[in-house]
C-alpha positions as CSV (number, residue, x, y, z in Angstrom):
1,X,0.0,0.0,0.0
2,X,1.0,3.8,-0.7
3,X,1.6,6.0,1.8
4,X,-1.0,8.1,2.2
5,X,-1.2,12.0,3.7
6,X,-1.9,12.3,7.4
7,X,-5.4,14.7,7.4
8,X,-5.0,17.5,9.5
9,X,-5.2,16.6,13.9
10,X,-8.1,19.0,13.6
11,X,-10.4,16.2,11.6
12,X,-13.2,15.0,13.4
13,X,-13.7,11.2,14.0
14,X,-16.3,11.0,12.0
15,X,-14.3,11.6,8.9
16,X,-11.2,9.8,10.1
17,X,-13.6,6.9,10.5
18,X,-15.5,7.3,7.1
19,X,-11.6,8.0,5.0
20,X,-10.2,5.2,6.8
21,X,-13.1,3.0,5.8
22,X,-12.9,4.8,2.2
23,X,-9.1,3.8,1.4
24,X,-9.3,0.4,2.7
25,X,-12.2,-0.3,1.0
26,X,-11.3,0.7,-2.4
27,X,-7.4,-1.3,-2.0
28,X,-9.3,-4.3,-1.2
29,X,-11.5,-3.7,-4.4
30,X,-8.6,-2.8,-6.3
31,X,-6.9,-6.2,-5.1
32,X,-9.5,-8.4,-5.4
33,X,-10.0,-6.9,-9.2
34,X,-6.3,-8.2,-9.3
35,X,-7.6,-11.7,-8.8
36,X,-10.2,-11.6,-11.6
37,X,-12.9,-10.8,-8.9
38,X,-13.6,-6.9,-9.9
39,X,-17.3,-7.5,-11.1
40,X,-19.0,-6.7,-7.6
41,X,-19.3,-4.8,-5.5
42,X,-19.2,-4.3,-1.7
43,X,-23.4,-3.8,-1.5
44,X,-22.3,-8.6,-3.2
45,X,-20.2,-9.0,-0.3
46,X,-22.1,-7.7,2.1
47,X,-25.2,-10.0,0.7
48,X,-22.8,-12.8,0.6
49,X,-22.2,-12.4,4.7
50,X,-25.8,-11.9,5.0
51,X,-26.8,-15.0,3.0
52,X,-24.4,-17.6,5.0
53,X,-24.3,-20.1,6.0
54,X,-27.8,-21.7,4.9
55,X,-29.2,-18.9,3.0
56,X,-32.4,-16.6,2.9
57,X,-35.1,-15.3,1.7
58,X,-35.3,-11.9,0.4
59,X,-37.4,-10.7,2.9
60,X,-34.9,-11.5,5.7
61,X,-32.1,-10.6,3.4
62,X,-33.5,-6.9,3.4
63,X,-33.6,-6.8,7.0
64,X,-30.4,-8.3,7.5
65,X,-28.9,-5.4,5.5
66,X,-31.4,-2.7,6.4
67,X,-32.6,-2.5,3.1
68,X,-36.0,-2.1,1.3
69,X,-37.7,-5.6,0.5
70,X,-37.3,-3.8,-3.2
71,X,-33.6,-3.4,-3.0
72,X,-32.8,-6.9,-1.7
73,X,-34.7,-8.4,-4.5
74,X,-33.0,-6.2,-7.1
75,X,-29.8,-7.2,-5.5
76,X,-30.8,-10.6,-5.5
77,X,-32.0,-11.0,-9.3
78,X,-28.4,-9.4,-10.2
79,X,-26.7,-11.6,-8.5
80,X,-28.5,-14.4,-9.6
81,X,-28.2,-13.2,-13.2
82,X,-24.4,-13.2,-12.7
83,X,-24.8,-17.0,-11.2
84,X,-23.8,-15.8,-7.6
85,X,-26.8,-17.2,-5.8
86,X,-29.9,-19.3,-6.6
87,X,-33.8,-19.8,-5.2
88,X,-34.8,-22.7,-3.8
89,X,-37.6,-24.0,-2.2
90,X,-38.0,-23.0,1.7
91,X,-37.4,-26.1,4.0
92,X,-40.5,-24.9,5.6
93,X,-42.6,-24.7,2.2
94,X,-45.5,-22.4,0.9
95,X,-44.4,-19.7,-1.7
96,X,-41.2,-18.6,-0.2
97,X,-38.1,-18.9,-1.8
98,X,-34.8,-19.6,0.0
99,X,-31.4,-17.3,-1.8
100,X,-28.7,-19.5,-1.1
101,X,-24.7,-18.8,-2.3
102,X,-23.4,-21.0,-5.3
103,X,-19.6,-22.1,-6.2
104,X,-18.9,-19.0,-7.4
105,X,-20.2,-17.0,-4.8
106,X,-18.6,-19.7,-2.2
107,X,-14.4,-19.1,-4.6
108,X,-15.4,-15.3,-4.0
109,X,-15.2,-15.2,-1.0
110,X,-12.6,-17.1,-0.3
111,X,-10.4,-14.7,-2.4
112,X,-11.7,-11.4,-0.7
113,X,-10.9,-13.4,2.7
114,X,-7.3,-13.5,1.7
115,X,-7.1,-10.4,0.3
116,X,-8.9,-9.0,3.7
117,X,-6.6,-11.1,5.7
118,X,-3.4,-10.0,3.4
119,X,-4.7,-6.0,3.8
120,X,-4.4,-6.5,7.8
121,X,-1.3,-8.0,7.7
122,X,0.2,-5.3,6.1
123,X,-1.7,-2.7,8.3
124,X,0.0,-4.8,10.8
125,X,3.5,-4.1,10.2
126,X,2.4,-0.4,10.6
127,X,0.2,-0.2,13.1
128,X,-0.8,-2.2,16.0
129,X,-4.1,-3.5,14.4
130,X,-4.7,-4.9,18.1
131,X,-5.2,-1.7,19.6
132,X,-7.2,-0.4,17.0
133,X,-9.7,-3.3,16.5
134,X,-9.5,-3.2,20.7
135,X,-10.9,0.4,20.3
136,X,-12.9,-0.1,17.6
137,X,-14.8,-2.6,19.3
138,X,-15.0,-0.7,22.6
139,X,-16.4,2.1,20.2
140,X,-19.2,0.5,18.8
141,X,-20.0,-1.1,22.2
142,X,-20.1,2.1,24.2
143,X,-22.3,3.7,21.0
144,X,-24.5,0.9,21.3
145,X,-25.4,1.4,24.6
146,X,-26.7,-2.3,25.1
147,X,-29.2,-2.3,22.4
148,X,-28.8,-4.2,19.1
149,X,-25.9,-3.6,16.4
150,X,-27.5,-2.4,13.1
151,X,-26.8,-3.8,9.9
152,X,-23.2,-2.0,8.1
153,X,-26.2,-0.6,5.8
154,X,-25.0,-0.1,2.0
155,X,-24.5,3.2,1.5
156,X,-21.5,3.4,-1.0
């Protein structure tokens, strides 16, 4: 990775949090583009997390990533277009349909896993990652308050 300017010690968290979450989003794209994978998106992956281990359905999907019951089905027919996931029949039956990953979706993610995991290793040999995920964590628990995490909604 490139060294990137310090922002002034004025900034507020807010946008050290949002530019921090900026750049190592877009290496990570940029990487896993370098592995043939550069056709989705992170609104995929974030489907992909919410669709594991033993699927969906696109209603839960939506809430899962605090979406409109619209948007999870449009994300779902492009995904299946692109043969990332499939409907099946609920286990429980009636009209619902389960979205479940395929191969393809099952390879991408093992690639953006070791391009995830390679991207903190590096951040690792400049920063103590420890300490940040330590804070990070304490962060969201003290914002949180005791009530339930939201879902990382996708807003990029």
């Amino acid at each position: 990775m490139d060294p990137v300017p310090a922002p002034p010690p004025e900034t507020e968290l807010t946008f050290l949090l949002g530019m921090g979450f900026q750049l190592l989003l877009a290496e990570f794209e940029a990487r896993l583009a370098e592995q043939g994978h550069g056709d989705l998106r992170p609104i995929h992956g974030l489907a992909f997390q919410a669709l594991r281990p033993a699927g969906a359905t696109s209603s839960e999907l939506a809430a899962r990533l605090g979406v409109t019951k619209q948007a999870a089905g449009q994300i779902v027919d492009d995904l299946e277009r692109r043969g990332y996931v499939r409907r099946e029949p609920h286990p429980a039956g009636g009209r619902r349909r389960l979205v479940v990953l395929t191969e393809a979706a099952h390879r991408h993610l093992a690639v953006a896993g070791r391009v995830l995991h390679g991207l903190e290793a590096e951040l690792a040999d400049r920063l103590d990652v420890t300490v940040l995920r330590a804070d990070l964590e304490r962060l969201v628990g003290v914002l949180a308050d005791g009530r339930p995490l939201p879902p990382l909604r996708p807003v990029w």
